[in-house]
C-alpha positions as CSV (number, residue, x, y, z in Angstrom):
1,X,14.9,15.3,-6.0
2,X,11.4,16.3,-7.5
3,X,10.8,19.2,-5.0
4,X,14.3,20.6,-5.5
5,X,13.7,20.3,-9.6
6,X,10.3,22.0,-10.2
7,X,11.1,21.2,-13.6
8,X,11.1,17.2,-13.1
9,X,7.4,15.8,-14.2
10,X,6.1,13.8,-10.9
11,X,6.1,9.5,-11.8
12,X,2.7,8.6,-12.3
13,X,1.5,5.3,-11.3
14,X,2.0,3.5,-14.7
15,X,6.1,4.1,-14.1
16,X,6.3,3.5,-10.0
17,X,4.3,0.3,-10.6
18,X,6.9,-0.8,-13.3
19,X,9.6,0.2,-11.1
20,X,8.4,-1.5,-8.0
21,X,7.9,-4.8,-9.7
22,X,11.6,-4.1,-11.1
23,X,12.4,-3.7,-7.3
24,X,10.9,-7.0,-6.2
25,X,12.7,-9.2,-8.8
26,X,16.1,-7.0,-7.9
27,X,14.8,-7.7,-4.4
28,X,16.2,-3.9,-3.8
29,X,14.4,-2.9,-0.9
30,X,15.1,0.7,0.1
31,X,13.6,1.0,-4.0
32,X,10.5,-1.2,-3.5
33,X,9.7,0.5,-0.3
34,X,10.3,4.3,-1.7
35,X,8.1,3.4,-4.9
36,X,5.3,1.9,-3.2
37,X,5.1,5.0,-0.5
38,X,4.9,7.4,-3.6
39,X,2.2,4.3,-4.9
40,X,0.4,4.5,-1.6
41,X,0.1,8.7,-1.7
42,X,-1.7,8.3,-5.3
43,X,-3.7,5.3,-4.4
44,X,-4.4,5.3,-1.0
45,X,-6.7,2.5,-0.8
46,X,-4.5,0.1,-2.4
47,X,-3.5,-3.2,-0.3
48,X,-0.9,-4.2,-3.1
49,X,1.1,-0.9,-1.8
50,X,0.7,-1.6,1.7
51,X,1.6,-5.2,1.3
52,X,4.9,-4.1,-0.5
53,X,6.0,-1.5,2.0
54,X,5.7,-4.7,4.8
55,X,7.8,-6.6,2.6
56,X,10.6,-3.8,2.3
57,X,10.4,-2.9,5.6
58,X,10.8,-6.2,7.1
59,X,13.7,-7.1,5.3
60,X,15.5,-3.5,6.1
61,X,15.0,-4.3,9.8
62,X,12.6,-1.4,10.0
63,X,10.4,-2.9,12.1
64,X,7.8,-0.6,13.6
65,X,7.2,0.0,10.0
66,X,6.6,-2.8,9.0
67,X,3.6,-3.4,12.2
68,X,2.4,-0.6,11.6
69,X,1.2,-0.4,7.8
70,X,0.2,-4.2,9.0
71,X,-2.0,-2.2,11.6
72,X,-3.2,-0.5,9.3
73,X,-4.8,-3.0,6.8
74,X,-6.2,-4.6,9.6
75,X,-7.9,-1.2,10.6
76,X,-9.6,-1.1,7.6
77,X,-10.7,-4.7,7.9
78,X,-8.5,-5.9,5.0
79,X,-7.3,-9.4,5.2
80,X,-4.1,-10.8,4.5
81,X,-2.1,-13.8,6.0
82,X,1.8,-12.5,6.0
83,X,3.1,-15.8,6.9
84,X,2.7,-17.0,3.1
85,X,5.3,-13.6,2.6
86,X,8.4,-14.7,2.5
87,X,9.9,-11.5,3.4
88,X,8.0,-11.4,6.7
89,X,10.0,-13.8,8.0
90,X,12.3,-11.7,10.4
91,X,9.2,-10.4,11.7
92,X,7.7,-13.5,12.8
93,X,7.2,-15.2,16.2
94,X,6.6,-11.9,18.3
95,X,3.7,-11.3,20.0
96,X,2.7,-8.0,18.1
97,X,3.3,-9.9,14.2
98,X,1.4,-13.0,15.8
99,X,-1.4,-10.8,17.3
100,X,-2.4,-8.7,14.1
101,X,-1.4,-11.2,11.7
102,X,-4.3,-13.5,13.0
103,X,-6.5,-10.5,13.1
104,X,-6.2,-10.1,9.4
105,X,-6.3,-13.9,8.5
106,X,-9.5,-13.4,10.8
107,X,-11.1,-10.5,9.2
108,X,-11.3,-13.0,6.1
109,X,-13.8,-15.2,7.8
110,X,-17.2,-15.3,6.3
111,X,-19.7,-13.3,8.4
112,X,-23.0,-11.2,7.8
113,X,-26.4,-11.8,6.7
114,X,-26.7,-12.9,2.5
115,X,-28.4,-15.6,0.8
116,X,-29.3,-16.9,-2.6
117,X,-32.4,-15.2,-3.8
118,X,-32.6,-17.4,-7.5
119,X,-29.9,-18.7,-10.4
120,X,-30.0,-18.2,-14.3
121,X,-27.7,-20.6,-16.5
122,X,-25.1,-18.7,-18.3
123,X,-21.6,-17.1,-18.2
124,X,-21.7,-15.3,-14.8
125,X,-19.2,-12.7,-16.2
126,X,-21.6,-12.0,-19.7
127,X,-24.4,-10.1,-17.3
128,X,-24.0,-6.9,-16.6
129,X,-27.2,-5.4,-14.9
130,X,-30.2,-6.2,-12.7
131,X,-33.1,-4.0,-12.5
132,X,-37.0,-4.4,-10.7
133,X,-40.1,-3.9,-12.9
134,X,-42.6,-3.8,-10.2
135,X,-45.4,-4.1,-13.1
136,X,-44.3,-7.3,-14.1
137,X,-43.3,-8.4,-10.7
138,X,-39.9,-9.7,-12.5
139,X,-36.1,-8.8,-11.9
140,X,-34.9,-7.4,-15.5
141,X,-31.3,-8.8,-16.4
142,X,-29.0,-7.9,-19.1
143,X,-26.2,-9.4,-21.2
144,X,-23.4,-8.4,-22.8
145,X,-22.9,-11.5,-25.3
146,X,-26.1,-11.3,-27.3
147,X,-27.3,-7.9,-25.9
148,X,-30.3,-9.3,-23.9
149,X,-33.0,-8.5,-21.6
150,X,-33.8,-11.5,-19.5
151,X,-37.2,-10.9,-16.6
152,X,-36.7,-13.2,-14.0
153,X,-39.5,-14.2,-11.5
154,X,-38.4,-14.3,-7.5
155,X,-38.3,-18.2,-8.0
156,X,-35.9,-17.6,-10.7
157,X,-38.3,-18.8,-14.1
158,X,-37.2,-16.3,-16.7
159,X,-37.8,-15.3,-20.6
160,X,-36.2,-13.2,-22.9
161,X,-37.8,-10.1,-23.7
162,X,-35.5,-8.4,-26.0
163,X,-32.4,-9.6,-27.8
164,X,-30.2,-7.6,-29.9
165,X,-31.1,-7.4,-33.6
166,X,-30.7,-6.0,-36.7
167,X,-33.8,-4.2,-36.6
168,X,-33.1,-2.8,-33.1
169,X,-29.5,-2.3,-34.1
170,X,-28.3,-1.8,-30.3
171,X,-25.8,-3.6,-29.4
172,X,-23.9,-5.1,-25.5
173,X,-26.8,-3.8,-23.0
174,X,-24.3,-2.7,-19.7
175,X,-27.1,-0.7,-17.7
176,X,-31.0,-0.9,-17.0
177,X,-33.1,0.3,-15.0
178,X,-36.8,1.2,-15.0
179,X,-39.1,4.1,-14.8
180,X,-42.4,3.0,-13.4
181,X,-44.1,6.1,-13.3
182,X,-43.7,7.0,-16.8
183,X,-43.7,3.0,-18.5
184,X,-40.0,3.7,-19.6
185,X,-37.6,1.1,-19.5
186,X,-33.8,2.9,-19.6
187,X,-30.5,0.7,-21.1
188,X,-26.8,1.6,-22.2
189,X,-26.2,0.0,-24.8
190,X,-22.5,-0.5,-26.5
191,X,-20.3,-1.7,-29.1
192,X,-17.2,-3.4,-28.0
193,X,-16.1,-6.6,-28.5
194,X,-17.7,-8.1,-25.4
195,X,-20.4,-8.1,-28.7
196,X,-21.1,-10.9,-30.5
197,X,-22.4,-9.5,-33.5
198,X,-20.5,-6.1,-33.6
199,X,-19.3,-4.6,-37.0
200,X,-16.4,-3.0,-37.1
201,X,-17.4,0.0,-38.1
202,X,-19.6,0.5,-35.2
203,X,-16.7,-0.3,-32.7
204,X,-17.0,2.6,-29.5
205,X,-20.8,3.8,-30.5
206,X,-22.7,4.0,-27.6
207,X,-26.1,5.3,-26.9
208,X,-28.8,5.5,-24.2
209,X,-32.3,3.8,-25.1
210,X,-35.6,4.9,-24.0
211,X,-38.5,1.6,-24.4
212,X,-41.9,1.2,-23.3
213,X,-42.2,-1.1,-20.2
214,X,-45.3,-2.3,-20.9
215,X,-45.5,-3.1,-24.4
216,X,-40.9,-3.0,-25.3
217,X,-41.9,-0.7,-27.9
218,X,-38.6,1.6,-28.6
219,X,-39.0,5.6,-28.1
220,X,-35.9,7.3,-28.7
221,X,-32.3,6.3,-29.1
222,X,-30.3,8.9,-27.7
223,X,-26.4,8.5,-29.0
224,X,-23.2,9.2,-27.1
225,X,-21.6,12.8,-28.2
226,X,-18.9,11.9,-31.1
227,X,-15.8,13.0,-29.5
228,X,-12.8,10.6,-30.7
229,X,-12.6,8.8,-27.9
230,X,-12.9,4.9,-26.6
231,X,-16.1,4.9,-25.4
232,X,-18.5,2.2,-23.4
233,X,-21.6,3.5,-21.6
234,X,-22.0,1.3,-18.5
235,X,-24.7,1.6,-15.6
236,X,-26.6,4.3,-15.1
237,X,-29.1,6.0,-12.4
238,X,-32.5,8.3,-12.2
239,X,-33.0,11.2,-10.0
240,X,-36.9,11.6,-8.9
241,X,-36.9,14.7,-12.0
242,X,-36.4,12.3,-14.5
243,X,-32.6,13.2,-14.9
244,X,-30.4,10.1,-16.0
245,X,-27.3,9.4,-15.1
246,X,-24.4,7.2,-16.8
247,X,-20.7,6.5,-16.4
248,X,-18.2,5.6,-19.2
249,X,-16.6,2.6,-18.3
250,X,-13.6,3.0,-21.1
251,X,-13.1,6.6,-20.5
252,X,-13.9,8.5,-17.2
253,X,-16.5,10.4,-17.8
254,X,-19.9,10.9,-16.3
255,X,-23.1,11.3,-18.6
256,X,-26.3,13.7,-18.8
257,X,-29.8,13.2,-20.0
258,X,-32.0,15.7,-18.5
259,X,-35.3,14.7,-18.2
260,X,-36.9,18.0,-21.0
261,X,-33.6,17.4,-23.3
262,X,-33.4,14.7,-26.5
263,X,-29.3,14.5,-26.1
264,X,-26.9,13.1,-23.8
265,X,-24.4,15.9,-22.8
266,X,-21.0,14.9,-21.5
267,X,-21.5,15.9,-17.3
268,X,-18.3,15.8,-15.7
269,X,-14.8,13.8,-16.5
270,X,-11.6,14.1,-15.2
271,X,-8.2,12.8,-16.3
272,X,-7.5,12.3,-12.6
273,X,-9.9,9.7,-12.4
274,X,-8.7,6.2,-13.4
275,X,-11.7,3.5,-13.7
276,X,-15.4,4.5,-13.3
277,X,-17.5,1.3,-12.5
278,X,-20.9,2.2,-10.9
279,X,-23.4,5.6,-10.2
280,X,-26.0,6.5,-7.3
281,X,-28.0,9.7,-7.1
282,X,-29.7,11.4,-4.1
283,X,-33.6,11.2,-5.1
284,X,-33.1,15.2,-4.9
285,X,-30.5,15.1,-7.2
286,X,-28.6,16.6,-4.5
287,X,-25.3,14.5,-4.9
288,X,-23.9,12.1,-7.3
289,X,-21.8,8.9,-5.8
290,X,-19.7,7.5,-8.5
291,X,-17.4,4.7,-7.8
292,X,-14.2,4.7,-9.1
293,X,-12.6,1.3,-8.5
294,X,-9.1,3.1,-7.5
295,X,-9.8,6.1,-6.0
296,X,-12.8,5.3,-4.4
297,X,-16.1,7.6,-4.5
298,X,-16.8,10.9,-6.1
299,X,-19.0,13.4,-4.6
300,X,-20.6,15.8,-7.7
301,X,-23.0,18.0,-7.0
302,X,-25.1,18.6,-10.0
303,X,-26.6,22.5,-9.5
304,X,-22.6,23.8,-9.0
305,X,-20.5,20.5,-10.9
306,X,-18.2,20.5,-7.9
307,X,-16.6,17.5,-6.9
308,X,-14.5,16.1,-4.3
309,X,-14.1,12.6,-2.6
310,X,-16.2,11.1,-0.2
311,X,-14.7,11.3,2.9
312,X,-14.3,9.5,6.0
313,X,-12.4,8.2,8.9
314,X,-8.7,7.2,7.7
315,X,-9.3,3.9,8.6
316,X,-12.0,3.8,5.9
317,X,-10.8,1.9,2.8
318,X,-12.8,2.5,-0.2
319,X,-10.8,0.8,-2.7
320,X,-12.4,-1.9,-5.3
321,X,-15.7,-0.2,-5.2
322,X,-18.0,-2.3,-8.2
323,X,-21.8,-1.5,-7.4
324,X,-23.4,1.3,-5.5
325,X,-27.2,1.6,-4.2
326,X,-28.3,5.2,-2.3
327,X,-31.6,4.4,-0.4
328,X,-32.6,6.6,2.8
329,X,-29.7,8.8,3.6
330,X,-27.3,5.6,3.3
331,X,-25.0,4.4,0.4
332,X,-24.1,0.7,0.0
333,X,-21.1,-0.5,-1.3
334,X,-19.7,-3.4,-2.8
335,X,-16.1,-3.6,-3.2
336,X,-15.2,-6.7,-4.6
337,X,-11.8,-5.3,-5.7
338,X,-10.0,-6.0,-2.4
339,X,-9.6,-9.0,0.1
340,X,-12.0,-9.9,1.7
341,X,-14.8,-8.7,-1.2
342,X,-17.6,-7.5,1.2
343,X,-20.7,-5.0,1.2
344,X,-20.7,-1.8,3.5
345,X,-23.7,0.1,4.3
346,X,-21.8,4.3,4.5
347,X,-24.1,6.3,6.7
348,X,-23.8,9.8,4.6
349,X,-23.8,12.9,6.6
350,X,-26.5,15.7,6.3
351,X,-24.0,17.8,4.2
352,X,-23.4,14.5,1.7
353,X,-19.7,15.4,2.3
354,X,-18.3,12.3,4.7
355,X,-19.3,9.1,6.1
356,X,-20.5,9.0,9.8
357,X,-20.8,5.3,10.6
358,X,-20.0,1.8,8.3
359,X,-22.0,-1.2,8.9
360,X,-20.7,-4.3,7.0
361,X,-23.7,-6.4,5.5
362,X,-22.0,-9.1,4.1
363,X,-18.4,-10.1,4.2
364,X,-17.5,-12.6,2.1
365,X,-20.1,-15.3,2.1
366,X,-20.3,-18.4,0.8
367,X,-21.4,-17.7,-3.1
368,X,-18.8,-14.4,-3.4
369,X,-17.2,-14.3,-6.5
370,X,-16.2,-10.9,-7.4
371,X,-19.8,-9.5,-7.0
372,X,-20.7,-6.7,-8.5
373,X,-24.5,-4.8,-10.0
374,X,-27.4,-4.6,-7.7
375,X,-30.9,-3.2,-7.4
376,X,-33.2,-2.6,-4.2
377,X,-36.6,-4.5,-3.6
378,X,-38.9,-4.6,-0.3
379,X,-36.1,-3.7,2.1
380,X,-33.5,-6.0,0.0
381,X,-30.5,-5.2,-2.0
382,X,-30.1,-7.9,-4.7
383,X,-26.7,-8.1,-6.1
384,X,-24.9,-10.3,-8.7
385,X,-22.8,-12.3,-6.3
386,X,-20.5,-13.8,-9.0
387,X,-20.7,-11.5,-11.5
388,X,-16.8,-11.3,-12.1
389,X,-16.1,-15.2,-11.7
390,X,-13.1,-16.5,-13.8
391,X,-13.9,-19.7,-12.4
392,X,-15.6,-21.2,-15.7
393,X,-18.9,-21.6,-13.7
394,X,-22.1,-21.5,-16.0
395,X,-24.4,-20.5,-13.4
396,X,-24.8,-16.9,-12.5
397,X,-25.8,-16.6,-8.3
398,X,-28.2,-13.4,-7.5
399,X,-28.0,-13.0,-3.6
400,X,-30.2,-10.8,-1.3
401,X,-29.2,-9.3,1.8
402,X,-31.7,-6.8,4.5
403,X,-30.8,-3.4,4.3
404,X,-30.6,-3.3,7.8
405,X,-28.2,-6.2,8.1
406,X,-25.4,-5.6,10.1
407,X,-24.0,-3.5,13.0
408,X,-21.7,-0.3,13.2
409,X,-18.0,-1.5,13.3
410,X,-16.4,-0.4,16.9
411,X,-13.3,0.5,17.7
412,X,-11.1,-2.5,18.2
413,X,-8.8,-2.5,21.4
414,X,-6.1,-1.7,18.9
415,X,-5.7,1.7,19.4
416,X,-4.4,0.7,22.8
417,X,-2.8,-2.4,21.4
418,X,-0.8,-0.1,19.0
419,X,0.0,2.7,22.0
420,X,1.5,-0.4,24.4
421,X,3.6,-1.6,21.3
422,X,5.4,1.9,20.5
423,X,5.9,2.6,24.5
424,X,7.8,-1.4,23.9
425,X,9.6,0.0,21.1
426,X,10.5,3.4,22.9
């Protein structure tokens, strides 16, 4: 085995994945259910894992097992109905599968407070950003496609105000966001195919742009370091200094502009981390919240660059995490990654370090369709609510929600449920 062979490199999750779906066609069970527990130790958030390890277990008559890692989706509100699992069917008809089984099909169920706050014709899956210019009283959208900046009023009439160009030379616009105090208007902006007019030769230039608000006249154009590497700056944040703060979608690595510098400095990166997708910052520049879609979120503070994962009760899941917001001591999350896609409000604790309390906003609503980038206006989040739809749909839906929606989740009676079950088994 690996602990008795030091010399043995561990699997990493590229091979146990390939060897688990190997497993499932081979329907070798003791293999399916030994890969996905290694899975589930690198990727502890991830519901395709936990759904495998049912599968095995069921079908090696291991059947504590089996309720239990059932148990333990439900405990982190997943949902999943395990009578469309074929392998589940040994473990049907019993009042402890019955009982959590319809929990999970339940935890599906639309519920929260969310409504549409405008539409904008287009691809849904071509916009990438939505920002608040309180000077112009307009939402600030961007594109991918043609590298646009759409303002849209609250009753959703919008205009374009900049469009990539020859003259302007940028390229996909992935992140905005707006500096009202000093008239500055802040985009990443990217070459990758996603771009309609990109030249090859330009392929993984990035760079951070600095506009006027007022009058969209370009200030600086601040390029990503040349390192080699596939690169695509995505969204970005501001600390009250006047720091900025991106994330590299193609490679994981967090961006710097300080506020008294000209260049972007590469911040932190680690080839632990697997998919970077959104950035928060404390207005103190206290703590950096990054989302990484399969680990879940990354603490950095920015005096010492230490890092570590936000932490939490274990029945926390923080997998599929596609849009962060930090606004008074609390850090919303949308994790359309998993089932059911939903947005959590994380009460932060005063060291940063852990989460104290999780409300869920919205869970699943009507309108849902992989959502992703949001902003916060007058008490509201505002989020792209199908900003990932592969549905075809040519109509992008922006939803609000109060920040103060929702309640703290209690503890379900399944603590006792699960205590009376193992003194059954016993």
């Amino acid at each position: 085995t690996a602990e008795k062979n030091p010399s043995r490199p561990p699997e990493d999750v590229n091979t146990l994945l390939a060897k688990s779906e190997q497993a499932y066609a081979d329907k070798n069970w003791v293999l399916l259910y030994a890969n996905n527990m290694k899975l589930l130790k690198l990727r502890p958030y991830s519901p395709e894992a936990m759904l495998n390890i049912v599968r095995a277990a069921a079908q090696l008559g291991r059947r504590s097992t089996a309720l239990h890692y059932m148990l333990k989706m439900q405990q982190q509100g997943l949902s999943y109905d395990f009578n469309t699992v074929e392998e589940t069917v040994p473990l049907r008809g019993t009042e402890a599968y019955d009982h959590i089984n319809g929990l999970l099909v339940e935890a599906g169920q639309p519920s929260g407070d969310g409504s549409r706050a405008f539409t904008l014709a287009g691809d849904p899956t071509d916009f990438s950003d939505i920002a608040w210019a309180e000077s112009r009283g307009k939402f600030l959208l961007a594109t991918r496609k043609e590298g646009r900046v759409i303002a849209v009023a609250p009753d959703g009439t919008a205009d374009e105000l900049l469009r990539a160009n020859e003259f302007n030379g940028f390229w996909s616009i992935n992140g905005i966001t707006v500096d009202a105090g000093n008239n500055r208007l802040w985009m990443t902006t990217s070459a990758t195919p996603a771009f309609d007019g990109l030249s090859p030769t330009d392929l993984n230039r990035g760079a951070l742009l600095e506009y006027e608000l007022d009058s969209l006249r370009p200030v600086a154009w601040h390029n990503v370091p040349v390192d080699g590497l596939v690169h695509e700056l995505g969204h970005l944040a501001m600390a009250e200094n006047g720091d900025i703060y991106m994330v590299d979608w193609a490679t994981p690595i967090i961006y710097r502009k300080k506020a008294a510098s000209k260049k972007l400095e590469a911040f932190a990166g680690s080839t632990k981390l697997v998919q970077l997708t959104d950035i928060a910052v404390a207005p103190d520049s206290s703590r950096l919240f990054v989302a990484d879609a399969e680990l879940g979120v990354l603490l950095i503070d920015p005096k010492t660059r230490r890092s570590a994962m936000l932490a939490g009760d274990e029945n926390l899941n923080l997998g599929g995490v596609y849009g962060l917001e930090f606004v008074g001591g609390n850090l919303l999350v949308m994790q359309s990654g998993i089932s059911p896609q939903r947005l959590l409000r994380l009460e932060i604790d005063a060291g940063g370090t852990s989460v104290t309390n999780v409300s869920p906003m919205a869970i699943n609503l009507p309108g849902f369709d992989v959502p992703g980038a949001s902003v916060i206006r007058d008490e509201k989040v505002f989020y792209l609510a199908n900003q990932g739809s592969m549905s075809g749909a040519g109509t992008l839906e922006v939803m609000e929600t109060p920040l103060d929606a929702g309640s703290n989740i209690k503890p379900p009676d399944m603590r006792q449920f699960e205590k009376a079950l193992r003194a059954r088994q016993n």
